[in-house]
C-alpha positions as CSV (number, residue, x, y, z in Angstrom):
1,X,73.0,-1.4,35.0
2,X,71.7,-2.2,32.0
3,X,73.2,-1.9,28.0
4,X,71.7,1.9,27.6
5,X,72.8,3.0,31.5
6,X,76.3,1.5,30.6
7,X,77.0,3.4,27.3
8,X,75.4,6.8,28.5
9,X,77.9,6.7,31.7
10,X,80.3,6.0,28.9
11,X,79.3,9.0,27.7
12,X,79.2,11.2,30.7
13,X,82.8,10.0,31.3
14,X,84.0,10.9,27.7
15,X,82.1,14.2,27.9
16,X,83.8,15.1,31.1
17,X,86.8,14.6,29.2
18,X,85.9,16.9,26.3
19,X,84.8,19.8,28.4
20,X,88.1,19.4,30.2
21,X,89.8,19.5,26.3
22,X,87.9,22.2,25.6
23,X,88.8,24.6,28.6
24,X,92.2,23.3,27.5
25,X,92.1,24.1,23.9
26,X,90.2,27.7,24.3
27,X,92.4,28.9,26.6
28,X,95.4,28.2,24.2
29,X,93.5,30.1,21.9
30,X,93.7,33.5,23.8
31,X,97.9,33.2,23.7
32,X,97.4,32.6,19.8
33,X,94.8,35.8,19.8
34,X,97.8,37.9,21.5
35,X,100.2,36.9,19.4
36,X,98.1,37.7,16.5
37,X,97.2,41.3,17.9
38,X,100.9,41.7,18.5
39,X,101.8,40.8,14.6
40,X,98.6,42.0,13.5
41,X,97.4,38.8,11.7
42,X,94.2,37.9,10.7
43,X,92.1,35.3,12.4
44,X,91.1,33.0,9.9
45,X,94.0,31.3,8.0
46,X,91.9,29.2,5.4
47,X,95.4,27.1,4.5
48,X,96.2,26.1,7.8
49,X,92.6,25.3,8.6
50,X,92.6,23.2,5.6
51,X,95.5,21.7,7.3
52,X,94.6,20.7,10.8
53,X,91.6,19.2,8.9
54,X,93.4,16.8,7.0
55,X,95.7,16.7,10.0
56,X,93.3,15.4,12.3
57,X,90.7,13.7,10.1
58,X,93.6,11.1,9.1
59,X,94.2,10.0,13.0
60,X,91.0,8.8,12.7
61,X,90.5,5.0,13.1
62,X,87.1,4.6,11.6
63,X,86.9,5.9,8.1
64,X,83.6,5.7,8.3
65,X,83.4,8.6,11.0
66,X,85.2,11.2,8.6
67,X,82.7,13.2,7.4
68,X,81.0,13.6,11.3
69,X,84.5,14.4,12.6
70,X,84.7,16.9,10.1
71,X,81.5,18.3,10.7
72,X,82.5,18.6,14.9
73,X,86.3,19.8,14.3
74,X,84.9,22.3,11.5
75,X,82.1,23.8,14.6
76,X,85.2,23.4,17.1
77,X,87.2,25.8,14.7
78,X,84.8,28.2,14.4
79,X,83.4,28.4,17.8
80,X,87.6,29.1,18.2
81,X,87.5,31.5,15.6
82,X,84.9,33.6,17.1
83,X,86.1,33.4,21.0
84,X,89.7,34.7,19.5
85,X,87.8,37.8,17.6
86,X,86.1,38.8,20.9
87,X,89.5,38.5,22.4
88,X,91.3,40.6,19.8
89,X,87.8,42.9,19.8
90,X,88.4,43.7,23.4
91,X,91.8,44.2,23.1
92,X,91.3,47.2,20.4
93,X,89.0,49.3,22.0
């Protein structure tokens, strides 16, 4: 196997693990969509966004990866975002 072969099977291994993460992390989200139908809260909280941002961005190793890891965990969030209002859409008709 050569260099490239090596580091995409790298990939495929880490990618297996991120759609296992995400599963994870989206079906978390529909126990946080209940809770907010239940309270009647909004779905977007901009200061605990904020938050978890600087939250996770500082575990980061490599400076140097801030702004991508930004750009990810911001599409993460919204992808989030909109799966919890479809949730709390269906849940209201």
């Amino acid at each position: 196997m050569n260099e490239l072969e090596q580091a995409r099977t790298d990939i495929n291994r880490i990618d297996n693990e991120l759609v296992r993460l995400f599963e994870e992390r989206m079906h978390t989200v529909i126990r946080v969509a209940d809770y907010k139908i239940r309270n009647n809260l909004p779905v977007f909280d901009a200061a605990r966004e904020a938050a978890n941002i600087e939250r996770t961005s500082a575990l980061l190793e490599d400076p140097g990866l801030k702004e991508y890891f930004i750009k990810w965990y911001q599409a993460l969030m919204d992808t989030a975002k909109d799966y919890e209002r479809a949730i709390i859409a269906k849940d209201t008709k």
